[in-house]
TINUMAR-662026 format. One record per residue (C-alpha): residue number from 1; residue in three letters; chain; x, y, z. Coordinates in nm, 2 decimals, m for minus. Example, Ala and Ser with C-alpha at 12.3 -4.5 7.8 and 13.67 -1.06 7.14 Angstrom:
seq/type/mol/px/py/pz
1/ALA/A/1.23/m0.45/0.78 .
2/SER/A/1.37/m0.11/0.71 .
//
This chain:
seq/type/mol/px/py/pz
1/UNK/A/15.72/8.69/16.40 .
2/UNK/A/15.89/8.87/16.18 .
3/UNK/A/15.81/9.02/15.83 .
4/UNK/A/16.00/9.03/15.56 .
5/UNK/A/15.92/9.20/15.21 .
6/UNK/A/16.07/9.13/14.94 .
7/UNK/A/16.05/9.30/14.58 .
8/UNK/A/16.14/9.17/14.28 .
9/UNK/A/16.10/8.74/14.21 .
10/UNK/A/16.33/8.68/14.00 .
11/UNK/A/16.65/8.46/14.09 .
12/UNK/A/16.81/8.66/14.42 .
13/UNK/A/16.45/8.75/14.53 .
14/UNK/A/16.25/8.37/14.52 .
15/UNK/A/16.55/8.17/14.63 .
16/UNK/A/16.53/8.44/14.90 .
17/UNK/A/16.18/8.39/14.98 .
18/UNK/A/16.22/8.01/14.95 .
19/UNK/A/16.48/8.01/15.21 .
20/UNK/A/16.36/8.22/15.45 .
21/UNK/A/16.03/8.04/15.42 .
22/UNK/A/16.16/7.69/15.60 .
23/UNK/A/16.20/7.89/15.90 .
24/UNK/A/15.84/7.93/16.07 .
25/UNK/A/15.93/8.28/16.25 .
26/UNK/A/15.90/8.46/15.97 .
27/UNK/A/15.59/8.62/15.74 .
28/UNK/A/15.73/8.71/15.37 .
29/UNK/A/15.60/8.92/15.11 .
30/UNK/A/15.71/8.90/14.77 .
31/UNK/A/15.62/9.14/14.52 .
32/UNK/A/15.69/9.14/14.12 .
33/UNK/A/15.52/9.33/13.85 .
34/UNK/A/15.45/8.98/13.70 .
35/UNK/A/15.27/8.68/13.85 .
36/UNK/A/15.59/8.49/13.67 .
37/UNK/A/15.94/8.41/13.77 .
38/UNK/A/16.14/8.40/13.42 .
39/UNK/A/16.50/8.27/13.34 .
40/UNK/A/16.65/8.58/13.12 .
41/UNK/A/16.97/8.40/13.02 .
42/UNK/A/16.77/8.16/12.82 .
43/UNK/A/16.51/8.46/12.65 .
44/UNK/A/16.70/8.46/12.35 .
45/UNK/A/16.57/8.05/12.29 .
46/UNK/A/16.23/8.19/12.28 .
47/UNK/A/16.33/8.45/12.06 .
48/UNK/A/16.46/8.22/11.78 .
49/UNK/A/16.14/8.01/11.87 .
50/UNK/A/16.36/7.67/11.99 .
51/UNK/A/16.18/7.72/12.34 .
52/UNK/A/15.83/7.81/12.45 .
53/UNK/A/15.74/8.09/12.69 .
54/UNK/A/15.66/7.83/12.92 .
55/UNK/A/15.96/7.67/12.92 .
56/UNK/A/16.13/7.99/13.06 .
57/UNK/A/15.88/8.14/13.26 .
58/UNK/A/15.70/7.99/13.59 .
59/UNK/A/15.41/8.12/13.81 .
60/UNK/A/15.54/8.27/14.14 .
61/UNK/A/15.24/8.14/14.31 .
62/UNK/A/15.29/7.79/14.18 .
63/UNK/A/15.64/7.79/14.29 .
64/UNK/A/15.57/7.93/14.61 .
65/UNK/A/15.23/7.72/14.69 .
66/UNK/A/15.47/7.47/14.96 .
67/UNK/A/15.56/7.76/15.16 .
68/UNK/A/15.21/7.88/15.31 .
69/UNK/A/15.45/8.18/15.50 .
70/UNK/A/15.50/8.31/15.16 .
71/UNK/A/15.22/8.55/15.02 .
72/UNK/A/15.26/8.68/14.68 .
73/UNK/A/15.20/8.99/14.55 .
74/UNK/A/15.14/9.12/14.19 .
75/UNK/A/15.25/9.49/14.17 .
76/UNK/A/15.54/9.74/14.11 .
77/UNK/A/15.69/9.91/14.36 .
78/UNK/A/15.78/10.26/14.27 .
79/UNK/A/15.94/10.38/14.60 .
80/UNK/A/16.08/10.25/14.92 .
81/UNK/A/16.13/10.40/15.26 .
82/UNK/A/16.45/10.25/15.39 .
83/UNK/A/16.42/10.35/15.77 .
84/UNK/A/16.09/10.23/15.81 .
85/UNK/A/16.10/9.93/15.56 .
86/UNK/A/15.80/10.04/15.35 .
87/UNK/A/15.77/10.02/15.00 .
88/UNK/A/15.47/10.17/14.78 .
89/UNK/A/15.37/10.04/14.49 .
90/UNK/A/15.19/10.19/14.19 .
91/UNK/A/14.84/10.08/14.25 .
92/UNK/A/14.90/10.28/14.57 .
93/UNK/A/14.91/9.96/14.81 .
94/UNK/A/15.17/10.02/15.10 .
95/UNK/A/15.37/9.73/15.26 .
96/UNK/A/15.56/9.76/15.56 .
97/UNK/A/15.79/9.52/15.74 .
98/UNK/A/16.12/9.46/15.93 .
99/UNK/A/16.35/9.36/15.70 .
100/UNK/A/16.28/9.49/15.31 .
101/UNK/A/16.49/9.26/15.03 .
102/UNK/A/16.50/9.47/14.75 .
103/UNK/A/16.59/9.26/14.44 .
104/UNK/A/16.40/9.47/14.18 .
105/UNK/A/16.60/9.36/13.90 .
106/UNK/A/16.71/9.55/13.60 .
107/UNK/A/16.64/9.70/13.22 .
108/UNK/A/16.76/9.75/12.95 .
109/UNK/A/17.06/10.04/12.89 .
110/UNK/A/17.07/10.27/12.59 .
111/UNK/A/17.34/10.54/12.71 .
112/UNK/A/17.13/10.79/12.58 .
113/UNK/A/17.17/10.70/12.25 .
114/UNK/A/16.90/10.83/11.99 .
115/UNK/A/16.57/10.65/11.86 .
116/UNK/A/16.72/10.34/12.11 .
117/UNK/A/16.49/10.34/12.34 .
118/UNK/A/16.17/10.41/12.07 .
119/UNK/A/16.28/10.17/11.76 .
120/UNK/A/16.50/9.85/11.90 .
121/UNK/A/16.44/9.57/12.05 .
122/UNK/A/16.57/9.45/12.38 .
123/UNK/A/16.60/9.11/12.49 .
124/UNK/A/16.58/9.16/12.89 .
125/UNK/A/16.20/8.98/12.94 .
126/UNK/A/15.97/8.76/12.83 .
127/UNK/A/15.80/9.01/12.68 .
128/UNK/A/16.08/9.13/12.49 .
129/UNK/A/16.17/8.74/12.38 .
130/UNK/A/15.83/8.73/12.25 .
131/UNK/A/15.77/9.08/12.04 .
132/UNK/A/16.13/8.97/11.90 .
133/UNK/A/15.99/8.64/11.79 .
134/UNK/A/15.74/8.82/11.61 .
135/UNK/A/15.94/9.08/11.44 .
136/UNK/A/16.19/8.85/11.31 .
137/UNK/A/15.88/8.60/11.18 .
138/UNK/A/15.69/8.92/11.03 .
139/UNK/A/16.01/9.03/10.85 .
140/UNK/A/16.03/8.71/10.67 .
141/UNK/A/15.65/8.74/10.61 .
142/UNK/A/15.64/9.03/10.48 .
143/UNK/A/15.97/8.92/10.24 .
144/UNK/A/15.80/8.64/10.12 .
145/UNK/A/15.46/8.83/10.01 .
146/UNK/A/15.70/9.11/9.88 .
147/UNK/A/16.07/9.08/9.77 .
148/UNK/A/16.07/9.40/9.71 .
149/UNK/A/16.13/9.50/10.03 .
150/UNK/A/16.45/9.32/10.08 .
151/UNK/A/16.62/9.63/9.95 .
152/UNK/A/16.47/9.81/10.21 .
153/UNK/A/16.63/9.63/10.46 .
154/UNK/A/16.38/9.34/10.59 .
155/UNK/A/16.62/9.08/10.60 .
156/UNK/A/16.88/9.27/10.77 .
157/UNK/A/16.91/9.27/11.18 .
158/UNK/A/17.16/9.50/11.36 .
159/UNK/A/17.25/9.33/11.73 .
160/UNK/A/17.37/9.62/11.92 .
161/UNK/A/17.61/9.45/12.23 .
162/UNK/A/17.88/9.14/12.14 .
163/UNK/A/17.84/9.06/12.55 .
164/UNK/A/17.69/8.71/12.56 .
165/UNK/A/17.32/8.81/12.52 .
166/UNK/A/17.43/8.99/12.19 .
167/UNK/A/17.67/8.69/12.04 .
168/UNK/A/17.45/8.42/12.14 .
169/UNK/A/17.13/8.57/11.98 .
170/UNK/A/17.37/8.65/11.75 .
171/UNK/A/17.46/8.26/11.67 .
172/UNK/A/17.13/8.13/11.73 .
173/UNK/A/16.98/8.40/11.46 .
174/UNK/A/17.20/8.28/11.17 .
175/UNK/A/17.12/7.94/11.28 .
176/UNK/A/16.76/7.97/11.27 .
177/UNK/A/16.80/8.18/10.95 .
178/UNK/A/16.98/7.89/10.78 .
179/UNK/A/16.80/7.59/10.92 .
180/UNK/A/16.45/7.61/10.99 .
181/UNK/A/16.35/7.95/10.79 .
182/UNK/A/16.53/7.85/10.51 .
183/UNK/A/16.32/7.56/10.49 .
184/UNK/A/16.00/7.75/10.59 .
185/UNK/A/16.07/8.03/10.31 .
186/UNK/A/16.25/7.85/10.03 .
187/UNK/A/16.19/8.09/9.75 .
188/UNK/A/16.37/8.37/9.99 .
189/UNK/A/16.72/8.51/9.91 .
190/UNK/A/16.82/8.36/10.23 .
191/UNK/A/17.20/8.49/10.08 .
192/UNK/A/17.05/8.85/10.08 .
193/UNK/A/17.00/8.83/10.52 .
194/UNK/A/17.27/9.01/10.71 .
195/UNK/A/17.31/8.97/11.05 .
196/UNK/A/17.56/9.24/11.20 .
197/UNK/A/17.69/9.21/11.60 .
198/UNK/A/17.80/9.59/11.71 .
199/UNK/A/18.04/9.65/11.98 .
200/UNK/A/18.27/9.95/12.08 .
201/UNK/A/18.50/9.68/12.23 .
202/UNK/A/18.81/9.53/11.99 .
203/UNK/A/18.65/9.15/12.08 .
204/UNK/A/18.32/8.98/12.11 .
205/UNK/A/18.23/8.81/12.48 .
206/UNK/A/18.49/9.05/12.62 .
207/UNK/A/18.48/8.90/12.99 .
208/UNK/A/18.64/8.56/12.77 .
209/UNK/A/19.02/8.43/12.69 .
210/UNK/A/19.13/8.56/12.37 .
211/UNK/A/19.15/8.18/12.26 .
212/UNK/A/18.73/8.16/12.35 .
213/UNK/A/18.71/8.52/12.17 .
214/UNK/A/18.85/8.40/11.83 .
215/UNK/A/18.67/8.02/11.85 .
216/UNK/A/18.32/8.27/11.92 .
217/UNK/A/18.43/8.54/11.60 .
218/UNK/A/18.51/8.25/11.40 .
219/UNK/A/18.15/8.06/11.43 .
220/UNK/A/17.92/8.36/11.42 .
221/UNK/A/18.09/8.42/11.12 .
222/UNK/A/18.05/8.06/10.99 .
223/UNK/A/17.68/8.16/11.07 .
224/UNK/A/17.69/8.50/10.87 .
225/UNK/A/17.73/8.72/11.10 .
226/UNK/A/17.94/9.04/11.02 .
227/UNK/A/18.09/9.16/11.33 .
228/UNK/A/18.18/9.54/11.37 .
229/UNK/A/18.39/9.61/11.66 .
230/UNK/A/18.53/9.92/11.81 .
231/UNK/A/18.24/10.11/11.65 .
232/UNK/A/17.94/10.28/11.82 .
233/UNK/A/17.60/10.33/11.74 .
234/UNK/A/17.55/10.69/11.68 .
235/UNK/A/17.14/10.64/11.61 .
236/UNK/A/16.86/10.39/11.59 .
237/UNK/A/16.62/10.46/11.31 .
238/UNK/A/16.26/10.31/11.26 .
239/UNK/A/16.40/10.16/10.90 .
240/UNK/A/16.82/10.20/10.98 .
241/UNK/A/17.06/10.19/11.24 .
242/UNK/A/17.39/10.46/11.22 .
243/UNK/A/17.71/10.38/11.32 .
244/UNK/A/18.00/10.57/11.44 .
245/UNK/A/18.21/10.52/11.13 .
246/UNK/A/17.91/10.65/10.89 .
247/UNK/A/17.81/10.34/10.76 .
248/UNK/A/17.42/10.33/10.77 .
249/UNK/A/17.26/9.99/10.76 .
250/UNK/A/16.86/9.95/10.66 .
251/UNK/A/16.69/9.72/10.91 .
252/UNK/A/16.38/9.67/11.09 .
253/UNK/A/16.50/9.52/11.34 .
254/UNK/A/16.74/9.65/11.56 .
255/UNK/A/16.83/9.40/11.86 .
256/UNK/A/16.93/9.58/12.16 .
257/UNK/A/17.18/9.39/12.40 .
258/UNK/A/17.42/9.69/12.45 .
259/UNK/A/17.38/9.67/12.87 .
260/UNK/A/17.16/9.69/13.13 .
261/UNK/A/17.08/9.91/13.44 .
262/UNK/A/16.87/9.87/13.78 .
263/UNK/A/16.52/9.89/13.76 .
264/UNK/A/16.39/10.25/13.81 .
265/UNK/A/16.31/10.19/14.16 .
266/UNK/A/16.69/10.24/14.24 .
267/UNK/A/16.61/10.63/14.18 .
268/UNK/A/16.37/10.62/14.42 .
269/UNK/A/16.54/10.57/14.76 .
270/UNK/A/16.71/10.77/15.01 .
271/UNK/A/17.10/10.67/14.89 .
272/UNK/A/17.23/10.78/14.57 .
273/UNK/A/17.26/10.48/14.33 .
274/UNK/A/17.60/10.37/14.21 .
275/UNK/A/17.76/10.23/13.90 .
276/UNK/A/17.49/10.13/13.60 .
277/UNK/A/17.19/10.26/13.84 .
278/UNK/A/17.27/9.98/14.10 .
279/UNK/A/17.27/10.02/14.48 .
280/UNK/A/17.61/9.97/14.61 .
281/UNK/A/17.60/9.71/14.95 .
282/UNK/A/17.84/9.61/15.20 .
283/UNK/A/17.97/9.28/15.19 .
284/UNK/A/17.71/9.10/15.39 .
285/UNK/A/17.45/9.25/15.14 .
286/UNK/A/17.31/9.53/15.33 .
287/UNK/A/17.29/9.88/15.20 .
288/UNK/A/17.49/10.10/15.43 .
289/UNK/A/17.33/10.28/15.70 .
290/UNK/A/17.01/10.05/15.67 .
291/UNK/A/17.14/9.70/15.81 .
292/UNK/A/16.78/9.60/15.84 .
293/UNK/A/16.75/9.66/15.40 .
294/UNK/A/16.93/9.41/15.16 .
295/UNK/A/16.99/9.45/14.79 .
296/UNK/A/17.06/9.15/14.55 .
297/UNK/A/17.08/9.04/14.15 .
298/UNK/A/17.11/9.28/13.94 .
299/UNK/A/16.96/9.55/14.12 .
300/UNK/A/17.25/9.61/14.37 .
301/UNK/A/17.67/9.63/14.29 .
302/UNK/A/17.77/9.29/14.48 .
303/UNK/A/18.16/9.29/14.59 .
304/UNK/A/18.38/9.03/14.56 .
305/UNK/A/18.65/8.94/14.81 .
306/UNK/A/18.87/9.23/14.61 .
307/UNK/A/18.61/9.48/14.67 .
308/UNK/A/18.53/9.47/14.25 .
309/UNK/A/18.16/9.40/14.15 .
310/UNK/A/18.02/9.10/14.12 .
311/UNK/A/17.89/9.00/13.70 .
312/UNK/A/17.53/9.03/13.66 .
313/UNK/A/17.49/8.65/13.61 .
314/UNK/A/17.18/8.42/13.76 .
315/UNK/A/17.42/8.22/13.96 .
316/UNK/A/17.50/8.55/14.16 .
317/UNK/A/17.17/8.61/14.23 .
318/UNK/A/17.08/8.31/14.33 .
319/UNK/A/17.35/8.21/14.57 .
320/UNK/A/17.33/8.52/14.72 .
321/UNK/A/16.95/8.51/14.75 .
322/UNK/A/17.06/8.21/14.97 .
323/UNK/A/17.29/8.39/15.13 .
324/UNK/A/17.10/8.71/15.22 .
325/UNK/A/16.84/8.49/15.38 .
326/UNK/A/17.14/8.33/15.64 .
327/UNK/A/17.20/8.60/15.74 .
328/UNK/A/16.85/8.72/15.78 .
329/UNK/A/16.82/8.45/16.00 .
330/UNK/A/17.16/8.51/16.16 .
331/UNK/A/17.06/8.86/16.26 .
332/UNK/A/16.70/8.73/16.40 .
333/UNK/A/16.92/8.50/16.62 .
334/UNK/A/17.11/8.75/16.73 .
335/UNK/A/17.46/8.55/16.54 .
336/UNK/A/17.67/8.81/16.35 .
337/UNK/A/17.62/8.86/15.97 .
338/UNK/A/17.89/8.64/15.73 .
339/UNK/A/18.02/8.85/15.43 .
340/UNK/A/17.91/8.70/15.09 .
341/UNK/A/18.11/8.47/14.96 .
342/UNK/A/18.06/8.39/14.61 .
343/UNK/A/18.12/8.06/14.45 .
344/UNK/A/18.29/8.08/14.09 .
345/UNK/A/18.11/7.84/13.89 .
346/UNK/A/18.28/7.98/13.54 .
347/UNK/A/18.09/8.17/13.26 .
348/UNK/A/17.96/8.00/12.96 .
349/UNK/A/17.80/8.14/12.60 .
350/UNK/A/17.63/7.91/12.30 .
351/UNK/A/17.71/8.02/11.97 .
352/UNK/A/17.51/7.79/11.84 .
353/UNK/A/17.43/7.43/11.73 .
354/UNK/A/17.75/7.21/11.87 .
355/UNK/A/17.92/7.58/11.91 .
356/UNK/A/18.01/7.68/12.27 .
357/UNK/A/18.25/7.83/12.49 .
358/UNK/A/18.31/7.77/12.85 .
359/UNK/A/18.57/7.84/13.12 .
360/UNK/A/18.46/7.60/13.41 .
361/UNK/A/18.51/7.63/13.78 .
362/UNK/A/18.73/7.92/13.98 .
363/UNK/A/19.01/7.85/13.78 .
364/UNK/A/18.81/7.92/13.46 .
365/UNK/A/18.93/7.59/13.31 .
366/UNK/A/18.87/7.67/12.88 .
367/UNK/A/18.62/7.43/12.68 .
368/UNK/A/18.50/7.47/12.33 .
369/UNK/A/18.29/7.32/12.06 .
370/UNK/A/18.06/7.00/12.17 .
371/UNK/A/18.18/6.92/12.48 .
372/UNK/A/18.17/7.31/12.61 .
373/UNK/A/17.80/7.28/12.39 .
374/UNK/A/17.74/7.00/12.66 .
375/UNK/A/17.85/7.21/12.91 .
376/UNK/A/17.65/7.46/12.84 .
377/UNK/A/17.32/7.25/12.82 .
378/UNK/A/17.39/7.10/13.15 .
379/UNK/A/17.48/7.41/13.37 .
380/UNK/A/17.15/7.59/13.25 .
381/UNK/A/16.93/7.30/13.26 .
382/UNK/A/17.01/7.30/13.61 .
383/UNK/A/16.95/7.63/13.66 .
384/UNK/A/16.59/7.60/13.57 .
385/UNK/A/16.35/7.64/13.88 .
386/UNK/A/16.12/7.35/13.85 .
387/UNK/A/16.13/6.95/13.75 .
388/UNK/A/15.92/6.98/13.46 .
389/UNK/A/16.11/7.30/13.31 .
390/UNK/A/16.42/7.09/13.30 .
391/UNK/A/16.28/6.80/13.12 .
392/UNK/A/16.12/7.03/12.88 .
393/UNK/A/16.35/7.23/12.80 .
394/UNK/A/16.61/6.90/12.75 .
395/UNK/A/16.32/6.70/12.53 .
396/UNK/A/16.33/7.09/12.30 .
397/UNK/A/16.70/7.07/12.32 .
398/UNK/A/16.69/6.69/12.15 .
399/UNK/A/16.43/6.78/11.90 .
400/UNK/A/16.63/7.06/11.79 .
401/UNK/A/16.93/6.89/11.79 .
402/UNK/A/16.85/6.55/11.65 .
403/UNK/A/16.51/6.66/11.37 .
404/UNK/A/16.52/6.84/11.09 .
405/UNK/A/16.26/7.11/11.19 .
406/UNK/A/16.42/7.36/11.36 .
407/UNK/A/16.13/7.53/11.63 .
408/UNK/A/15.82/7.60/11.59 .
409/UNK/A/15.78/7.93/11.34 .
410/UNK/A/15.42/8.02/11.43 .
411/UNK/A/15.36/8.41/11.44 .
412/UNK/A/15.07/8.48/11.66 .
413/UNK/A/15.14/8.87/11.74 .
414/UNK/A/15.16/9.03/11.37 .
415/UNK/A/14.89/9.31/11.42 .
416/UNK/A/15.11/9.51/11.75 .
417/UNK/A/15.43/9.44/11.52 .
418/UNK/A/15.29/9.61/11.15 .
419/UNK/A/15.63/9.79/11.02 .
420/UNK/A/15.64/10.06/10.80 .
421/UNK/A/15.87/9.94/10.52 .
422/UNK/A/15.92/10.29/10.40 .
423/UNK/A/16.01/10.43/10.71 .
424/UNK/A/16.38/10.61/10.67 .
425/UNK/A/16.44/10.54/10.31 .
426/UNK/A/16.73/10.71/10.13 .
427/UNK/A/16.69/11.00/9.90 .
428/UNK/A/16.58/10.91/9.58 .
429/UNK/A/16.41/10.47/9.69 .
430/UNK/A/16.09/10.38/9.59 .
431/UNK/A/15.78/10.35/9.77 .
432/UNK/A/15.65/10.02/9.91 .
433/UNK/A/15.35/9.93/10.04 .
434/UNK/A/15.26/9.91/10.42 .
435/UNK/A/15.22/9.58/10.57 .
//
């Protein structure tokens, strides 16, 4: 029987595991540093607090409890052996097998730039999704109790990144703004929030048309949302954010959705990583030199029938976590390995309430507005791992949509997210209280 390890849960590594597991000659071991599988495209919901962490997030061992080959392990691997196909972890475990999957995911990317890494917030886990949550909650709480510190920037947030991530948290921010904390704060300013999207590219959801480009500029700016484009960010403050043409903008809360890189574990191995920190494969998935070692998601650089690299998008990982485990199979068989061949299903990105943009199929057919919103709702609703995710998430979808209280605005984490109001104030600004 063979074994088969596998690091990293998420999309390219469970629908790995749960392939290979129908097959009763082979032993798998998955290992994530959580016990959870999450779905990242949908973290920004949870961060505007229209969907519950359990709505986007599923236990690996729940999934996984069908499949009695499968045993699940809850650690991080910090290095990986690729001739031997043993991976160590950082409790110091050891796992060794004959085939090692390494799907280890990815993290946020600052490019080096200053205070990112200490003072924004990424939006790449549930984790992130929920300390967000609470930031943007505690800024309005702390408003309310004070309006003094508007001036010091507690109702302005800085999204650094117009990529989807960026534009729809973007779009879903000055919708929740509007909607449900306006209701939930009515003696606020609202008028005195800025929301500002960053990007050094000249458009926003670059990989788009030009027609989807201007229908996506036009709502977020229906929503509030300044957008800055062509311009960097020089520094990331604890109280400001600087960009590259001097402008300095007082926030608390800096979103970071400026790129991602692999996981660290892609420093780690005996072949030098490639573009953004991922490991370059072959086109049947295995890294070269090691045909027994397979790399997937957004931890390897996936090519297309061109040789370019595959997006960084779930439905990549998971068809070719199908994929890998074929020719897994294939190559216990003794049948030839196929080359990966990706399915175009068309990119997609929700601005917000009724406001979406889609380019369907291979031919990236263009839809906007309700029926691309429709779109939208359908393709990740599908997506979603299990039965009862789905109908959740569609019953929080309808409540939104259809009610007149916009999620559910509870703030449960205040004490890890205290903010120094004072922190980098001007020359010559008042004092405020801490809170």
């Amino acid at each position: 029987m063979k074994h088969v390890i596998i690091v990293g849960g998420g999309f390219a590594g469970f629908h790995c595991a749960r392939k290979l597991a129908a097959h009763n000659d082979v032993r798998i071991t998955l290992i994530d540093r959580n016990n959870y599988q999450q779905f990242q495209p949908l973290l920004y919901q949870v961060a505007a607090g229209f969907l519950a962490p359990s709505n986007v997030a599923y236990s690996l061992r729940n999934l996984l409890v069908p499949y009695p080959s499968v045993e699940v392990k809850m650690d991080k691997v910090v290095s990986a052996d690729l001739k031997t196909c043993t991976v160590t972890t950082m409790h110091g475990m050891t796992y060794q097998g004959d085939i090692l999957v390494l799907a280890a995911g990815s993290q946020a990317n600052f490019f080096g730039t200053p205070g990112a890494d200490q003072f924004s917030l990424p939006l790449y886990s549930l984790h992130d999704a929920e300390r967000l949550r609470s930031r943007i909650l505690g800024v309005f709480e702390g408003a309310d109790r004070d309006p003094s510190v508007i001036q010091k920037g507690a109702l302005n947030f800085v999204l650094v990144g117009a990529g989807p991530t960026g534009t729809e948290m973007a779009g879903t921010l000055g919708d929740m703004i509007h909607h449900a904390l306006k209701m939930e704060y009515p003696k606020l300013p609202i008028e005195h929030t800025g929301i500002h999207i960053v990007d050094m590219g000249h458009a926003v959801l670059s990989a788009f048309s030009p027609k989807a480009q201007a229908y996506a500029a036009q709502k977020l700016e229906e929503r509030g949302v300044q957008i800055h484009l062509g311009i960097a960010v020089k520094e990331v403050g604890e109280g400001h954010v600087l960009l590259s043409d001097g402008e300095r903008i007082q926030t608390h809360t800096a979103i970071w959705a400026g790129g991602l890189r692999a996981s660290t574990l892609s420093g780690n191995l005996s072949v030098p990583p490639g573009h953004g920190g991922r490991i370059d494969v072959e086109p049947d998935l295995t890294v070269k030199g090691f045909p027994q070692v397979y790399a997937l998601g957004d931890f390897a650089n996936i090519p297309d029938q061109e040789g370019k690299p595959l997006p960084q998008l779930a439905s990549v990982a998971e068809q070719a976590g199908n994929w890998c485990a074929r020719n897994i199979m294939a190559d216990i068989n003794g049948e030839a390995k196929k080359p990966f061949q990706y399915l175009d299903k068309g990119i997609m990105a929700m601005i917000g309430r009724s406001a979406a943009v889609a380019e369907v199929g291979p031919h990236h057919h263009e839809l906007q507005g309700p029926i691309a919103f429709a779109a939208w709702l359908g393709v990740h609703a599908a997506l979603l791992t299990t039965r009862q995710a789905k109908i959740e998430a569609f019953v929080e979808w309808a409540w939104d949509y259809f009610s007149a209280v916009k999620g559910d605005q509870v703030l449960d984490r205040f004490r890890e997210e205290k903010i120094d109001w004072d922190a980098d104030l001007p020359p010559g600004e008042t004092q405020a209280s801490t809170s």
